[in-house]
N, CA, C and O atoms as a GROMACS GRO file, in nm:
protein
  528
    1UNK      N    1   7.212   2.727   9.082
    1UNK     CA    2   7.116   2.762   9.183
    1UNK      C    3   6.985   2.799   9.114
    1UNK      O    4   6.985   2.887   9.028
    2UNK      N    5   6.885   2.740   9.144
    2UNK     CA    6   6.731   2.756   9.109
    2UNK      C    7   6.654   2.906   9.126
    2UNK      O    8   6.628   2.907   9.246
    3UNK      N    9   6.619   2.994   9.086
    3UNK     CA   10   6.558   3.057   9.125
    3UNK      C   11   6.406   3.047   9.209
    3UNK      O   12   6.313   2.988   9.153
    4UNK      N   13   6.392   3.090   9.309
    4UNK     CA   14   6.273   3.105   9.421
    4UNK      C   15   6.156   3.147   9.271
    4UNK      O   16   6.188   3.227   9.183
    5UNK      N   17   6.029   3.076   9.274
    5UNK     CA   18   5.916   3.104   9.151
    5UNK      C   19   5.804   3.183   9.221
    5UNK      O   20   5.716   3.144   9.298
    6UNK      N   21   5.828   3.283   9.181
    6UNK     CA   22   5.752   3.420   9.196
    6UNK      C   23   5.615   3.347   9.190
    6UNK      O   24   5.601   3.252   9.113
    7UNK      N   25   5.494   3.396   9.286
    7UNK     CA   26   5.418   3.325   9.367
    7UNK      C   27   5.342   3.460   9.345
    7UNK      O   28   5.377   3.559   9.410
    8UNK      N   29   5.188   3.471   9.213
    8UNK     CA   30   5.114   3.623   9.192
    8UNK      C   31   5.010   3.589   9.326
    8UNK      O   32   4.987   3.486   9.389
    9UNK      N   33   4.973   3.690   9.334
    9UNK     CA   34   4.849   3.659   9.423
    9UNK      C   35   4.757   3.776   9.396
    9UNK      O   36   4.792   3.893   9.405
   10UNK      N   37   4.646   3.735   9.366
   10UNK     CA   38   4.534   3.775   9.325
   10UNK      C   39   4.491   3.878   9.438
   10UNK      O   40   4.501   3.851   9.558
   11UNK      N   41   4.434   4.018   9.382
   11UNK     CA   42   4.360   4.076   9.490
   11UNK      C   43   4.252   4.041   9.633
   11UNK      O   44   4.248   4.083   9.749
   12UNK      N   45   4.145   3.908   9.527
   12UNK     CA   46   4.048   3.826   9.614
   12UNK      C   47   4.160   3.738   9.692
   12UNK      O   48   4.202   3.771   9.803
   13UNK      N   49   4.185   3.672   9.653
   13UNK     CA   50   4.326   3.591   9.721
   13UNK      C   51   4.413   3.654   9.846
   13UNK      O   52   4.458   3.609   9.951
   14UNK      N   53   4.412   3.786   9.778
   14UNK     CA   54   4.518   3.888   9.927
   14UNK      C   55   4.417   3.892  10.062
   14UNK      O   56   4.444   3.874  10.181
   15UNK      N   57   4.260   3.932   9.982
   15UNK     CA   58   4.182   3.986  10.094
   15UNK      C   59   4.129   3.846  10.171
   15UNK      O   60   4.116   3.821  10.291
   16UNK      N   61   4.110   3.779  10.068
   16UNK     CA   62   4.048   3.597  10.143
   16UNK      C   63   4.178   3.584  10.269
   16UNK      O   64   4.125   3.563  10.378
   17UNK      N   65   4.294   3.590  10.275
   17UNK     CA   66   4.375   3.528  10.332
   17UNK      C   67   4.429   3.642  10.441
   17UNK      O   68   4.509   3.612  10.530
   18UNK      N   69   4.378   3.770  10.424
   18UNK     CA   70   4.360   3.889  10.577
   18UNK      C   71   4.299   3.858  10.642
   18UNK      O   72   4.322   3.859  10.762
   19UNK      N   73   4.140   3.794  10.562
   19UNK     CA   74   3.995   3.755  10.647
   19UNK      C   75   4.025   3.667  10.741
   19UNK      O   76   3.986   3.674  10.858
   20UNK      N   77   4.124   3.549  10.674
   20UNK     CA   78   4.113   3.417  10.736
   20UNK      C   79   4.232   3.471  10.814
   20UNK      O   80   4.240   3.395  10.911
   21UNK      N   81   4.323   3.556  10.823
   21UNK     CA   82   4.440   3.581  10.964
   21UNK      C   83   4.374   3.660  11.063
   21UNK      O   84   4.393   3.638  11.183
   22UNK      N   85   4.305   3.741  11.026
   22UNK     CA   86   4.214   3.801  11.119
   22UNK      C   87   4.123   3.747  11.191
   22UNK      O   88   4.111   3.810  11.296
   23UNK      N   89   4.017   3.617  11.179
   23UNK     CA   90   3.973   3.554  11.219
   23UNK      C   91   4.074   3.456  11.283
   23UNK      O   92   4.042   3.448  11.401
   24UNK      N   93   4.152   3.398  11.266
   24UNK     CA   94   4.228   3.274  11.343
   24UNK      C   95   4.276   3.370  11.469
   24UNK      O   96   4.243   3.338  11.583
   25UNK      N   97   4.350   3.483  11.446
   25UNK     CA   98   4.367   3.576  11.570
   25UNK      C   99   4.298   3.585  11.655
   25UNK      O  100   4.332   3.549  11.768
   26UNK      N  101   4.151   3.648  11.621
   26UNK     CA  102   4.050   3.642  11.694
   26UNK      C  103   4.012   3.527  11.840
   26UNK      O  104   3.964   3.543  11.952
   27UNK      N  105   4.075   3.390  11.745
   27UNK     CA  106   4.031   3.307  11.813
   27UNK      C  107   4.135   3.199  11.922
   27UNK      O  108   4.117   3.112  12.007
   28UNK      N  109   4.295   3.295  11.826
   28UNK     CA  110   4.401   3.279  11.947
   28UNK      C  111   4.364   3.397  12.050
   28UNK      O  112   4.386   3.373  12.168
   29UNK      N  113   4.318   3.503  12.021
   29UNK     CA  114   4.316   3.565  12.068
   29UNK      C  115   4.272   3.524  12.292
   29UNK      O  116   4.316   3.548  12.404
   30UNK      N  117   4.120   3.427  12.196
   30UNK     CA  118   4.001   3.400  12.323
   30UNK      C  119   4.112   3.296  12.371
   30UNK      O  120   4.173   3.338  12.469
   31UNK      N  121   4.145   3.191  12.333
   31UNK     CA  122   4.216   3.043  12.400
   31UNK      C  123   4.338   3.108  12.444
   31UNK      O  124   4.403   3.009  12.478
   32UNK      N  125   4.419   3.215  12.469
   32UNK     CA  126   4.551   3.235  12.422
   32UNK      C  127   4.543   3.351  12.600
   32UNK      O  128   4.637   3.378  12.674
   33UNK      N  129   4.382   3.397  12.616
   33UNK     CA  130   4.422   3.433  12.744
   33UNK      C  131   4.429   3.426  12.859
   33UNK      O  132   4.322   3.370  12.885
   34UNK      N  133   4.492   3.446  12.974
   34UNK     CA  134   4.539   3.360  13.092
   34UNK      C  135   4.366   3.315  13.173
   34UNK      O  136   4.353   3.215  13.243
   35UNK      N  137   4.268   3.396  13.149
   35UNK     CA  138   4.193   3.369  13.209
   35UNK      C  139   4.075   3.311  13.181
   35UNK      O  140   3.971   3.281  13.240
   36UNK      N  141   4.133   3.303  13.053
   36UNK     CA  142   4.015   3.153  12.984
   36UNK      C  143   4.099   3.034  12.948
   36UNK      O  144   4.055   2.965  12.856
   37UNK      N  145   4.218   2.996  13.007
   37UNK     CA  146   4.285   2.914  13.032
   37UNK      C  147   4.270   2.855  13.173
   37UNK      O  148   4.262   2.735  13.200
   38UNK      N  149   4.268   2.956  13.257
   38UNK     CA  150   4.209   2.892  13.400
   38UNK      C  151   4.091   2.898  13.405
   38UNK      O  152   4.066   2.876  13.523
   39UNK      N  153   3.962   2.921  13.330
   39UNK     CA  154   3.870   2.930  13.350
   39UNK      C  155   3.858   2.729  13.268
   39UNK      O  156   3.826   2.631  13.334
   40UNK      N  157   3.884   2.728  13.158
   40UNK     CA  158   3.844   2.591  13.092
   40UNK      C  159   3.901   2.498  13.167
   40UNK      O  160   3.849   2.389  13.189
   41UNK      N  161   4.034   2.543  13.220
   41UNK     CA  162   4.073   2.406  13.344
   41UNK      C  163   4.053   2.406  13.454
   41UNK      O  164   4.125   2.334  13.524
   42UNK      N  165   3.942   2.494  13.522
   42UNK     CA  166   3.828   2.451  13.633
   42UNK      C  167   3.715   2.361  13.554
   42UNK      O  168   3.681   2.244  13.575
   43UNK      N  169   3.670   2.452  13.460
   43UNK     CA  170   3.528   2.381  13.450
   43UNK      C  171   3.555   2.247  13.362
   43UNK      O  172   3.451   2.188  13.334
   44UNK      N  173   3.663   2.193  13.319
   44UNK     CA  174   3.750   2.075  13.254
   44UNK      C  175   3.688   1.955  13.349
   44UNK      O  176   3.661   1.842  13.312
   45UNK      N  177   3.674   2.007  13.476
   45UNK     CA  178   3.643   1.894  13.570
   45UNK      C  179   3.485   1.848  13.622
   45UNK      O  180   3.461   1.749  13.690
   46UNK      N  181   3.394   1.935  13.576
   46UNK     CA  182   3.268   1.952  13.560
   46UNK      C  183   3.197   2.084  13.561
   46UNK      O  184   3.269   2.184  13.557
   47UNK      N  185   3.060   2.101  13.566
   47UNK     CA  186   2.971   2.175  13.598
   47UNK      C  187   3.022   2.300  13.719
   47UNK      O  188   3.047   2.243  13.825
   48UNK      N  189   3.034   2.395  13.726
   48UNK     CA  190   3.053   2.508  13.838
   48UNK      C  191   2.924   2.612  13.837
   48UNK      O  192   2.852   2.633  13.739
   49UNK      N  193   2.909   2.685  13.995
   49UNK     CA  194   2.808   2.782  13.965
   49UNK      C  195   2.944   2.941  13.964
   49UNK      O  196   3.065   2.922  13.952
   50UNK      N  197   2.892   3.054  13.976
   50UNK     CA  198   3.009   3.154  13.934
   50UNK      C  199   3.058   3.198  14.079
   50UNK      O  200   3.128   3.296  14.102
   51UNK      N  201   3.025   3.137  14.143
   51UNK     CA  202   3.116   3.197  14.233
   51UNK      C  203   3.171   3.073  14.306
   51UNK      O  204   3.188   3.106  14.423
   52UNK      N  205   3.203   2.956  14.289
   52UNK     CA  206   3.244   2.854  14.305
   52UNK      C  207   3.344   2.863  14.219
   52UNK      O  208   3.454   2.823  14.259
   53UNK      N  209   3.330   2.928  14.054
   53UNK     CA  210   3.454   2.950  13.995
   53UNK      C  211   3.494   3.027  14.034
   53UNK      O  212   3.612   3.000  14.013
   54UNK      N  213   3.494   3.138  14.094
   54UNK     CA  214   3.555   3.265  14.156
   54UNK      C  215   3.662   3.210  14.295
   54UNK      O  216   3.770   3.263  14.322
   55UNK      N  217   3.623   3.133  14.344
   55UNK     CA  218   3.705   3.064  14.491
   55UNK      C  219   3.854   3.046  14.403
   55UNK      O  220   3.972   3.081  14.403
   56UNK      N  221   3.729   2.946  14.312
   56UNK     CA  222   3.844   2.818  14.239
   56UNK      C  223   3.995   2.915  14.188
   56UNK      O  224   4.098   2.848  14.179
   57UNK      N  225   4.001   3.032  14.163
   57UNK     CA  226   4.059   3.071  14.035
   57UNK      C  227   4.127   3.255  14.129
   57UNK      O  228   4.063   3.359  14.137
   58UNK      N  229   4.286   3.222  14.188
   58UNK     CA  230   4.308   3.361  14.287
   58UNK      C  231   4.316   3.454  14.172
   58UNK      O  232   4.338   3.422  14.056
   59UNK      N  233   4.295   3.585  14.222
   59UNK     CA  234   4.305   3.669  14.147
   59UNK      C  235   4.215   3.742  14.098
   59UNK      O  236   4.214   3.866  14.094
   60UNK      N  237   4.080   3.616  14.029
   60UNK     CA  238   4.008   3.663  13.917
   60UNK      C  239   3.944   3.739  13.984
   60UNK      O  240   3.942   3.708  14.103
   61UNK      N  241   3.856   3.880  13.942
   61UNK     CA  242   3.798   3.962  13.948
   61UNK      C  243   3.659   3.942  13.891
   61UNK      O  244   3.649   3.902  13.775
   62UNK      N  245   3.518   3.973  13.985
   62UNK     CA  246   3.402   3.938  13.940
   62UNK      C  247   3.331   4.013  13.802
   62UNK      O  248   3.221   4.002  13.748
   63UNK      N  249   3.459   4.099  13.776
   63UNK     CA  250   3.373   4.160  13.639
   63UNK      C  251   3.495   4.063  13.571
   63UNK      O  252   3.442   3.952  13.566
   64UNK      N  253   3.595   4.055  13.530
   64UNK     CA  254   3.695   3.938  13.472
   64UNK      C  255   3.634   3.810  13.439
   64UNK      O  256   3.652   3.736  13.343
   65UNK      N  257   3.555   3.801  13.544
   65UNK     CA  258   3.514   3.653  13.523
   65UNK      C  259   3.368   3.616  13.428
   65UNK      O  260   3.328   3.522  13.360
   66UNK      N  261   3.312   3.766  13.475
   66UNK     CA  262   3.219   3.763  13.376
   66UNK      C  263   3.246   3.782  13.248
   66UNK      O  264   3.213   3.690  13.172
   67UNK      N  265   3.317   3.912  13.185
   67UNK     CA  266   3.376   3.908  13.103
   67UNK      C  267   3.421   3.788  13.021
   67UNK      O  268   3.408   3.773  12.900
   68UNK      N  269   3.473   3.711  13.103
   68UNK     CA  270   3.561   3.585  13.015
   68UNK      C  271   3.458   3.481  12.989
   68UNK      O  272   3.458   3.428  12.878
   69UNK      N  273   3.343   3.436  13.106
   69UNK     CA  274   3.260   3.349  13.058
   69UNK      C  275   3.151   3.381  12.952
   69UNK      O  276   3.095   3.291  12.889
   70UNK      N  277   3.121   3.530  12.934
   70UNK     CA  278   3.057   3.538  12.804
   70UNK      C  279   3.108   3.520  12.720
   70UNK      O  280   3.071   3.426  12.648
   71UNK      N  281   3.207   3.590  12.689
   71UNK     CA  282   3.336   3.576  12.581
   71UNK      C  283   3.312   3.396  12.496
   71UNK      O  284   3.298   3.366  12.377
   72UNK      N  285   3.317   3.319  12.613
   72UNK     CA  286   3.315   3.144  12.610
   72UNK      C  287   3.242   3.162  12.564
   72UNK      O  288   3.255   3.157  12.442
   73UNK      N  289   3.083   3.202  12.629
   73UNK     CA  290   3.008   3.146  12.600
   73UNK      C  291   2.920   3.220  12.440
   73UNK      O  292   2.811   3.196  12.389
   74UNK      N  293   3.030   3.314  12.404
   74UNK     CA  294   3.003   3.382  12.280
   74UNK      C  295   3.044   3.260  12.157
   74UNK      O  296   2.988   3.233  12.051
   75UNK      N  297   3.147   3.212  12.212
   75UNK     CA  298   3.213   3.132  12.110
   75UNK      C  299   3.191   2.991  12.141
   75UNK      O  300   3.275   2.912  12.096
   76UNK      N  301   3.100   2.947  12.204
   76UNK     CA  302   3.084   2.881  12.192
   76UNK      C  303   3.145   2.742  12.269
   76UNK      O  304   3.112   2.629  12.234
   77UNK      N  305   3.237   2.767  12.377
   77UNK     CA  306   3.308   2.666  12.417
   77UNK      C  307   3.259   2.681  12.580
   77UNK      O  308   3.325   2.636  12.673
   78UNK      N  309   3.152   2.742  12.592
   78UNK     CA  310   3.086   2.741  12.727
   78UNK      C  311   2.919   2.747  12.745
   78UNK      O  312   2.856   2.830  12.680
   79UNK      N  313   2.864   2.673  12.817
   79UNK     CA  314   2.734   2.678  12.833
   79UNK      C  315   2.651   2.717  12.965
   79UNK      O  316   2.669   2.670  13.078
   80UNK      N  317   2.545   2.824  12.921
   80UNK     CA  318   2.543   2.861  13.085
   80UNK      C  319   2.428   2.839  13.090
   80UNK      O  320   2.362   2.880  12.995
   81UNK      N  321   2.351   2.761  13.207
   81UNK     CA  322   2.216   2.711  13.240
   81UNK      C  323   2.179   2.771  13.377
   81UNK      O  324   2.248   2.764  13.479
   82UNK      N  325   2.035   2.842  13.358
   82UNK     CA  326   1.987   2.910  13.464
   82UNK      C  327   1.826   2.821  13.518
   82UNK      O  328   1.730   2.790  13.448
   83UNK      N  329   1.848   2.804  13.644
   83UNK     CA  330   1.748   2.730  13.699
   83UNK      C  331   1.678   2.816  13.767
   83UNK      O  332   1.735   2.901  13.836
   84UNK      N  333   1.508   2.805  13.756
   84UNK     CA  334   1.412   2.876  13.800
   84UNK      C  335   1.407   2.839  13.950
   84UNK      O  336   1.307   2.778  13.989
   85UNK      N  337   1.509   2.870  14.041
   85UNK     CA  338   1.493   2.867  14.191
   85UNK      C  339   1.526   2.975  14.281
   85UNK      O  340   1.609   3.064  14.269
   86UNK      N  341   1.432   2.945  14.386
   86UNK     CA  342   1.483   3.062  14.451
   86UNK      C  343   1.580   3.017  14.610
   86UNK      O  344   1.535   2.943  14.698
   87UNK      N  345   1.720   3.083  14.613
   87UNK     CA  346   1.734   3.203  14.495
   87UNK      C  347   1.755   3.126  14.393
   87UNK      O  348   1.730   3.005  14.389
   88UNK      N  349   1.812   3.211  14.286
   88UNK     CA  350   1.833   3.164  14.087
   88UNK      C  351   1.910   3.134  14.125
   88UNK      O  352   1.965   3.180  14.225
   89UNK      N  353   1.963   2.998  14.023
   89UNK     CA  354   2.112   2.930  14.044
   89UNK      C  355   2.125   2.967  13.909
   89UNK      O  356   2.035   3.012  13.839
   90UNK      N  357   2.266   2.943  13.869
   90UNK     CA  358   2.324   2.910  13.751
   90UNK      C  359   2.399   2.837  13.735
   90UNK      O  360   2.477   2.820  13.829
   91UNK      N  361   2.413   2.779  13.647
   91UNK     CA  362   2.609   2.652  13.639
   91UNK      C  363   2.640   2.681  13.479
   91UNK      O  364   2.567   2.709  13.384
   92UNK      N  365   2.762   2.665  13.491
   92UNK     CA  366   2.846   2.713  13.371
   92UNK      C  367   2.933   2.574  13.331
   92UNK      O  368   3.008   2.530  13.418
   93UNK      N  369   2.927   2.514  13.222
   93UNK     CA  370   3.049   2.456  13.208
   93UNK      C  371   3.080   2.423  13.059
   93UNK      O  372   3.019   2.470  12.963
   94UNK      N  373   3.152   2.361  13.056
   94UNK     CA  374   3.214   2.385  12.878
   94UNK      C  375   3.104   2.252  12.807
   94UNK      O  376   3.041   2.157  12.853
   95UNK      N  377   3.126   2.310  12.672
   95UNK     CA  378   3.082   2.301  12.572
   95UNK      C  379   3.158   2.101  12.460
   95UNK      O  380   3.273   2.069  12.490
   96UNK      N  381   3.105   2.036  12.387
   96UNK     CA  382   3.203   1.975  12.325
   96UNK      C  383   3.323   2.049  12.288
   96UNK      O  384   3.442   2.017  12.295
   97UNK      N  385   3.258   2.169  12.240
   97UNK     CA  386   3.368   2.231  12.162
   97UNK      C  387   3.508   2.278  12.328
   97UNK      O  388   3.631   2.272  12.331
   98UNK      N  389   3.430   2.311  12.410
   98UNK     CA  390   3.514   2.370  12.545
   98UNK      C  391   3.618   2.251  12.519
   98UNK      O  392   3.733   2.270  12.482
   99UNK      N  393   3.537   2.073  12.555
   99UNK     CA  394   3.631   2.004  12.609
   99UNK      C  395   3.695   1.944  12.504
   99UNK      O  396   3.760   1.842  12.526
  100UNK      N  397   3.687   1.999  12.369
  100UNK     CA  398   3.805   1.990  12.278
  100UNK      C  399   3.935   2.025  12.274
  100UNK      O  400   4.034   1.977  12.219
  101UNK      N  401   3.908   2.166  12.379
  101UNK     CA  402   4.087   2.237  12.376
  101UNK      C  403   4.111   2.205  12.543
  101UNK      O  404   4.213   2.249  12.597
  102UNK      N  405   4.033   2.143  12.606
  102UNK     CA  406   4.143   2.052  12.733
  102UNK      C  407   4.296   2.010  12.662
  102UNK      O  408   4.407   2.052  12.694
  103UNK      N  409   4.263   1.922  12.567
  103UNK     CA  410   4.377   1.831  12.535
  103UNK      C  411   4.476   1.927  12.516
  103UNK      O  412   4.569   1.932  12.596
  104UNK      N  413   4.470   2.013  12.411
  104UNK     CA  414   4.586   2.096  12.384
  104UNK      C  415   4.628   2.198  12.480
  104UNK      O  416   4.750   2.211  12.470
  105UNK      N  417   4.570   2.291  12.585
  105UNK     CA  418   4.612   2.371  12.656
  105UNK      C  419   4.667   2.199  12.772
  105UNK      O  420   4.721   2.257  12.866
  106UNK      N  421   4.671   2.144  12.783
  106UNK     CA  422   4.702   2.082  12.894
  106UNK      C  423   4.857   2.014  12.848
  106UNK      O  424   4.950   1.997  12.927
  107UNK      N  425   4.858   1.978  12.687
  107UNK     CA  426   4.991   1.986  12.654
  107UNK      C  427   5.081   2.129  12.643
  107UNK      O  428   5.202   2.148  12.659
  108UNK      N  429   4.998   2.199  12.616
  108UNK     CA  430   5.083   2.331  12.640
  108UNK      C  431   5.128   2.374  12.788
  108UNK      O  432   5.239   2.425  12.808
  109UNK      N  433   5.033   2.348  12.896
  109UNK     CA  434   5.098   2.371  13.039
  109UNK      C  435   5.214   2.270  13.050
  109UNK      O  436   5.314   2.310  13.110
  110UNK      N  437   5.214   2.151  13.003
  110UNK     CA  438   5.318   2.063  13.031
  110UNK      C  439   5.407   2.085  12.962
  110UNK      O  440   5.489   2.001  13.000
  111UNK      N  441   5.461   2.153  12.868
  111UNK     CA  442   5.567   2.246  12.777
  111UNK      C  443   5.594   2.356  12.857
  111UNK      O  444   5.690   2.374  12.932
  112UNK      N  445   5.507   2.423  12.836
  112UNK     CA  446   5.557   2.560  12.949
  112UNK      C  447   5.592   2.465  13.075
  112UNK      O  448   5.695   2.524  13.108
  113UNK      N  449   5.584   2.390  13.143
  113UNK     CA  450   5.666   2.369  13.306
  113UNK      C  451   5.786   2.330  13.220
  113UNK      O  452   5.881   2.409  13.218
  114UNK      N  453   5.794   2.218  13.148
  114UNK     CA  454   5.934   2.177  13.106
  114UNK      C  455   6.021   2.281  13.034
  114UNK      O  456   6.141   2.254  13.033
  115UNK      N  457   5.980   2.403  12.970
  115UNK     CA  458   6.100   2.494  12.940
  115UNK      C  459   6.064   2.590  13.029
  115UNK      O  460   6.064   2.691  12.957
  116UNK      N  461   6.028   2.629  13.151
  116UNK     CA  462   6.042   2.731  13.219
  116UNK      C  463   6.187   2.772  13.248
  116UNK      O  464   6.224   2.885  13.217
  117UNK      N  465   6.278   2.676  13.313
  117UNK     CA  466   6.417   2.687  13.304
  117UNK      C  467   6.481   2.770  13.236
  117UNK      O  468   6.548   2.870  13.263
  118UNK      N  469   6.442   2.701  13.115
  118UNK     CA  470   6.536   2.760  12.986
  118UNK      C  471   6.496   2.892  12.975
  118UNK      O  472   6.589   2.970  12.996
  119UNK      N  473   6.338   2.972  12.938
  119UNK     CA  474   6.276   3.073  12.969
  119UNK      C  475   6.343   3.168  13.026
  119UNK      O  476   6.386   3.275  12.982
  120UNK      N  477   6.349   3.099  13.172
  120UNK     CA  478   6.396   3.234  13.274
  120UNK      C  479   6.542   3.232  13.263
  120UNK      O  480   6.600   3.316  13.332
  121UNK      N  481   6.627   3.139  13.180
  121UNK     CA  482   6.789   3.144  13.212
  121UNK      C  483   6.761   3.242  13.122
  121UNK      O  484   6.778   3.356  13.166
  122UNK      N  485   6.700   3.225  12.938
  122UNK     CA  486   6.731   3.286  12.807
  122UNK      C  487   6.666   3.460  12.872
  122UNK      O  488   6.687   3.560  12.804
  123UNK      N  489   6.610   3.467  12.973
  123UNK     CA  490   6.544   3.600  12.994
  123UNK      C  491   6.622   3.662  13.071
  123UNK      O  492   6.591   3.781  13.064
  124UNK      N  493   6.731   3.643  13.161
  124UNK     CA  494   6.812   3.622  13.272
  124UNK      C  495   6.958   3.678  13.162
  124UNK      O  496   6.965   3.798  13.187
  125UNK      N  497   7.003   3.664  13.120
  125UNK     CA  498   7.067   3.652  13.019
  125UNK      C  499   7.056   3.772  12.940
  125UNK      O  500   7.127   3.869  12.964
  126UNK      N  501   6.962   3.770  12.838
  126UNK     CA  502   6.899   3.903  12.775
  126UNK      C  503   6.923   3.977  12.897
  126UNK      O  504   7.041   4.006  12.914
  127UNK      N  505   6.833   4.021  12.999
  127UNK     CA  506   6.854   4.148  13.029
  127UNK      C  507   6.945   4.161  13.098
  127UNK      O  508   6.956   4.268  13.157
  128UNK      N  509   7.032   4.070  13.116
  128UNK     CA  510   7.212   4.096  13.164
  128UNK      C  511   7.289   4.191  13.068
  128UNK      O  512   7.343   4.296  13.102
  129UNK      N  513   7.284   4.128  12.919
  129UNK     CA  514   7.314   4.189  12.801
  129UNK      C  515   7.197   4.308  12.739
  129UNK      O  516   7.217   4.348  12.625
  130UNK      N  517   7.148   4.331  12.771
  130UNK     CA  518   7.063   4.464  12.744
  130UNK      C  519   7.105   4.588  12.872
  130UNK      O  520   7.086   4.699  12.822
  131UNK      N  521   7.140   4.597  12.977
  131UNK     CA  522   7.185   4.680  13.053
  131UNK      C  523   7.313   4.715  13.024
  131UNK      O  524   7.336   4.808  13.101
  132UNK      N  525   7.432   4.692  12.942
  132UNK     CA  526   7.544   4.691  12.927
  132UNK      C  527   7.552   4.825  12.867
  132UNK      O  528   7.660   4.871  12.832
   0.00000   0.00000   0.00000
């Protein structure tokens, strides 16, 4: 049997590779929550003003929604354009970068429907065996 080869890692090396987990978090963090998931698959379909996304989307809350579209539009995967009319309009909609992660959250909703089953049996289950 081979021994596993001890793998040094450099102090710069430890801290380079916190930086870079801390940042990727960050940015599961933004894609990863429920309401910039329904927010990119409204505006996935075009241009919205904010309260047209507000109809679109039960639940959301008008400070939520603000919240989440700066957030976007902090990072970059949302663009918000304000027109000098009266009244002021605005429209919001994603970015190249926005309609880059269509593709992948839309394979991820189609994963999550196909193991929901399994989900709620394996959860169904657990807390059968956790009350015992």
């Amino acid at each position: 049997m081979t021994k596993p080869k001890l793998r040094l890692v450099t102090p710069d090396q430890a801290q380079e590779g916190a930086a870079n987990c801390k940042a990727l978090g960050q940015v599961l963090d933004r894609i990863g929550d429920k309401w910039t998931i329904m927010v990119v698959g409204v505006l996935s379909h075009g241009p919205m003003r904010f309260n047209a996304l507000q109809r679109e989307i039960p639940g959301l809350s008008h400070r939520m929604l603000t919240m989440t579209l700066r957030g976007l539009e902090r990072d970059g995967l949302v663009k918000r354009t304000a027109f000098a009319t009266i009244p002021p309009r605005v429209d919001y909609e994603l970015t190249a970068v926005g309609h880059s992660l269509t593709e992948p959250l839309y394979a991820l909703a189609i994963w999550a429907r196909g193991q929901q089953a399994n989900i709620e049996a394996a959860r169904a289950a657990f807390d059968a065996s956790s009350t015992d």
